[in-house]
C-alpha positions as CSV (number, residue, x, y, z in Angstrom):
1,X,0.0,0.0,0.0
2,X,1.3,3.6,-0.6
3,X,-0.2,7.0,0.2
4,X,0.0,9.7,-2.8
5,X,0.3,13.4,-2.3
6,X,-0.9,15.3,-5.1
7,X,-1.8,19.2,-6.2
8,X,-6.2,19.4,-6.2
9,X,-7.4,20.2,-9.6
10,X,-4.5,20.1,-11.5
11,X,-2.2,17.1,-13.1
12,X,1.1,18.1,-11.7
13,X,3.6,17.5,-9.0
14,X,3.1,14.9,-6.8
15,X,5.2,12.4,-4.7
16,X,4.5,8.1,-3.8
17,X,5.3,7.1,-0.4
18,X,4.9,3.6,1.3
19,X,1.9,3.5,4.4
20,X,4.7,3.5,7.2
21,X,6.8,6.7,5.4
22,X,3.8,8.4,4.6
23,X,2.7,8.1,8.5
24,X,5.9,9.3,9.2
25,X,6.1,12.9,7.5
26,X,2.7,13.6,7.9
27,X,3.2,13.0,11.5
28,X,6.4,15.5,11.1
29,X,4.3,18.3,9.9
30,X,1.5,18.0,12.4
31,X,-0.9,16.8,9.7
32,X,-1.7,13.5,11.9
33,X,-1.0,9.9,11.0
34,X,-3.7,8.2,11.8
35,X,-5.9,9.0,8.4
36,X,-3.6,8.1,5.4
37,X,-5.9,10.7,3.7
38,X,-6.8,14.3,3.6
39,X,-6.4,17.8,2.0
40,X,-5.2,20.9,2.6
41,X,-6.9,24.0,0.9
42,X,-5.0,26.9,-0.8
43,X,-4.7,29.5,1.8
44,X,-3.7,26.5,4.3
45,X,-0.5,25.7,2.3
46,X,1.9,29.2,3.9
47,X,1.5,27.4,7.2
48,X,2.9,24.1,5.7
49,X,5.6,25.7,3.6
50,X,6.8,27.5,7.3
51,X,6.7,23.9,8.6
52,X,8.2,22.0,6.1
53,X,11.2,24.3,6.4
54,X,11.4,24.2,10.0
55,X,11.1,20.3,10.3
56,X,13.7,20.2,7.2
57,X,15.7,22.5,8.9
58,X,15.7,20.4,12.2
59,X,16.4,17.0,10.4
60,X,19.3,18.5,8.0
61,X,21.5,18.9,11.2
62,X,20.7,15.5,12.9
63,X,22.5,14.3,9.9
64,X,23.0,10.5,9.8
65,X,20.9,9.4,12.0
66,X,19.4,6.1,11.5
67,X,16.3,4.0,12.9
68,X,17.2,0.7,13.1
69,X,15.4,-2.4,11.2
70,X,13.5,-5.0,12.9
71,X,11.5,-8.0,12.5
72,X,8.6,-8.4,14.3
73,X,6.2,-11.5,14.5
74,X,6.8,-14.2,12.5
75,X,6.9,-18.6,13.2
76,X,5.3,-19.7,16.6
77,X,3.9,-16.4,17.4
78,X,1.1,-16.3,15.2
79,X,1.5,-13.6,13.4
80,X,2.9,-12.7,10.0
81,X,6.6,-11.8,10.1
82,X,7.1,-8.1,9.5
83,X,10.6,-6.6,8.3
84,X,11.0,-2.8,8.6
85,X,14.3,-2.0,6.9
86,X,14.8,1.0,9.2
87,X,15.4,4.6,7.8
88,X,18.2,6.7,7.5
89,X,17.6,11.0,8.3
90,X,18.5,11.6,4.5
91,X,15.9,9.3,3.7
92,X,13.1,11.2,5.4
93,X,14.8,14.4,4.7
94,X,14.1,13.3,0.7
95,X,10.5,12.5,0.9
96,X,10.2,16.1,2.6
97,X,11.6,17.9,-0.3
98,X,9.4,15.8,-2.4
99,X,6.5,17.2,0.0
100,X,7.7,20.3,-0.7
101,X,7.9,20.0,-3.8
102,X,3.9,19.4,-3.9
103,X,3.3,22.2,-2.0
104,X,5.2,25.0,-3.4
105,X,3.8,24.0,-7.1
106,X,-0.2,24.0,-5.7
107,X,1.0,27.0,-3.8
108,X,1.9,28.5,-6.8
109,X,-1.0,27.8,-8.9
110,X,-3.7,28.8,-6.0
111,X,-4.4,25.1,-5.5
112,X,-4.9,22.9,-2.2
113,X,-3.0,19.8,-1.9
114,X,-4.1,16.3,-1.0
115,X,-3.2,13.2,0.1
116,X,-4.5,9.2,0.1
């Protein structure tokens, strides 16, 4: 599964994340990460832009950080066996941009963005 986040109205910029990322930077920029969907209209979009730069600006100077994989469930638990192959602060700091991205081009064009 993947979450898109996409310009309203318009073909354009947009940017593909897996579920797990996409929880990730929306939970970064205070958009919640429960829903894996939503919008933002036009005039809601300065607010994000001042965010994104703050949150990019935080995780630009943590530089190298990394979240470690794991492996949860799997035989004799009962579960499935999940893998998460961990995450490296350049790799979050690259989906970012690519939320940026999204938003400076609606921004641009009067649109709201969107995401699911």
């Amino acid at each position: 599964m993947s979450v898109t986040f996409w310009a309203e109205g318009e073909e354009g910029a947009e940017v593909n994340f897996a579920n797990r990322n996409a929880r990730v930077v929306l939970g970064m920029l205070g958009l919640g990460d429960e829903d894996l969907c939503g919008g933002l209209e036009g005039d809601e979009l300065a607010a994000l832009r001042r965010k994104l730069v703050e949150v990019l600006n935080v995780q630009e100077r943590r530089k190298g950080a990394v979240r470690e994989a794991s492996v949860t469930g799997g035989e004799g638990t009962g579960q499935c066996m999940v893998v998460d192959a961990g995450n490296e602060d350049s790799d979050t700091v690259r989906r970012l941009k690519g939320v940026q991205e999204v938003v400076v081009w609606a921004q641009d064009r009067g649109l709201g963005i969107g995401w699911g």
